[in-house]
C-alpha positions as CSV (number, residue, x, y, z in Angstrom):
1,X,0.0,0.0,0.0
2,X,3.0,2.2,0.8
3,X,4.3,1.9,-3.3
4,X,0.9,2.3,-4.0
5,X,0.6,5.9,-2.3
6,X,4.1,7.0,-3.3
7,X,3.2,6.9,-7.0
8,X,0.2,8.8,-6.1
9,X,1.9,11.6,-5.0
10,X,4.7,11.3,-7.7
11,X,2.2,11.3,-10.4
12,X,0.1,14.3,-9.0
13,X,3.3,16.2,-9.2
14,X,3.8,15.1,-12.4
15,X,0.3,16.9,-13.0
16,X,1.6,20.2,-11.3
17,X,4.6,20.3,-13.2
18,X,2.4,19.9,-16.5
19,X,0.1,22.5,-15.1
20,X,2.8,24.9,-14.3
21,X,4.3,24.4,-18.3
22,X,0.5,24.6,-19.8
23,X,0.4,28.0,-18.2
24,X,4.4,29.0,-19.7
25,X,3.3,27.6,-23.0
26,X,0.1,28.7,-24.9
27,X,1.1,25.2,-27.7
28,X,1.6,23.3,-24.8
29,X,-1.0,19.9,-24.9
30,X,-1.5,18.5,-21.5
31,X,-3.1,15.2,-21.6
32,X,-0.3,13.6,-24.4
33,X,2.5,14.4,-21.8
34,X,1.4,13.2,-18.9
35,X,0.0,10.3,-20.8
36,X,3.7,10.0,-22.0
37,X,5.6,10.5,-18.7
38,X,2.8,7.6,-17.3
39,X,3.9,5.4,-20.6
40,X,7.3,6.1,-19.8
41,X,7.3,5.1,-16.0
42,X,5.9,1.3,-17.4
43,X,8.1,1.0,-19.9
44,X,11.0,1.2,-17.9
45,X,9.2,-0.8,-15.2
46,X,8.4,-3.4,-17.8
47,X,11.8,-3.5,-19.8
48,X,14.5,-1.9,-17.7
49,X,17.5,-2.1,-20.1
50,X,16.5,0.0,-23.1
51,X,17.8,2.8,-25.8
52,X,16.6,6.3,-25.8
53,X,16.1,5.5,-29.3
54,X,13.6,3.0,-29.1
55,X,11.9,4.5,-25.9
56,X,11.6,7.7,-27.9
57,X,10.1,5.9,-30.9
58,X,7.4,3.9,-28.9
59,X,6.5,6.8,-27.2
60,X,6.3,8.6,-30.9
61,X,8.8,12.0,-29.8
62,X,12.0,12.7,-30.3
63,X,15.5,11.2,-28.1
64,X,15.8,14.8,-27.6
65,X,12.3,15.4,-26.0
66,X,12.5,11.8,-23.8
67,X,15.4,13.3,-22.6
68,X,13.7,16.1,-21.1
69,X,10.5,14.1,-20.2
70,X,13.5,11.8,-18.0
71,X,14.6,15.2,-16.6
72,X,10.8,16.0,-15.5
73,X,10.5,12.2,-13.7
74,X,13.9,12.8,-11.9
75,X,12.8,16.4,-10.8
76,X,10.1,14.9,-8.7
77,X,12.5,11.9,-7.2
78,X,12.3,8.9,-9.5
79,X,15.4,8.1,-10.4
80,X,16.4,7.0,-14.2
81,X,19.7,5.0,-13.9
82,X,21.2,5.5,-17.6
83,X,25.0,4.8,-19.2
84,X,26.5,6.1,-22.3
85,X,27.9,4.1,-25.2
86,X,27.2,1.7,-27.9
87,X,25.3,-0.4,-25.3
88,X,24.0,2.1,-23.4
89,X,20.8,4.6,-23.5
């Protein structure tokens, strides 16, 4: 019940964050990027070890743009473990 609650609470600051950006950004489209950063959280849950390449693709953005939707999840304290190189993210 304790997991259960913590991603609660990570997820509804997930929704402030988005809230805060929708207000910065007048192109900004809510629901696909918290439906994203959601996606995201069980794909890595699902399949730890992958490329930013194909995480990017399934999600349908750019490596650039899961790089900062990565940078939003660790913001709020869930830590994405990556490395660099040919085997790597």
């Amino acid at each position: 019940m304790q997991v259960f609650t913590y991603i609660c609470q990570k997820l509804t600051y997930i929704w402030f964050i988005i809230l805060r950006q929708k207000v910065r950004s007048t192109s900004f489209f809510m629901p696909n990027t918290s439906t994203r950063l959601i996606t995201l959280i069980m794909l890595l849950q699902r399949e730890p070890n992958q490329k930013a390449s194909q995480l990017a693709e399934e999600l349908g953005v750019s490596v650039r743009t899961l790089h900062r939707y990565i940078n939003m999840l660790e913001e709020i304290g869930i830590p994405i473990y990556s490395e660099r190189g040919p085997h790597g993210g």
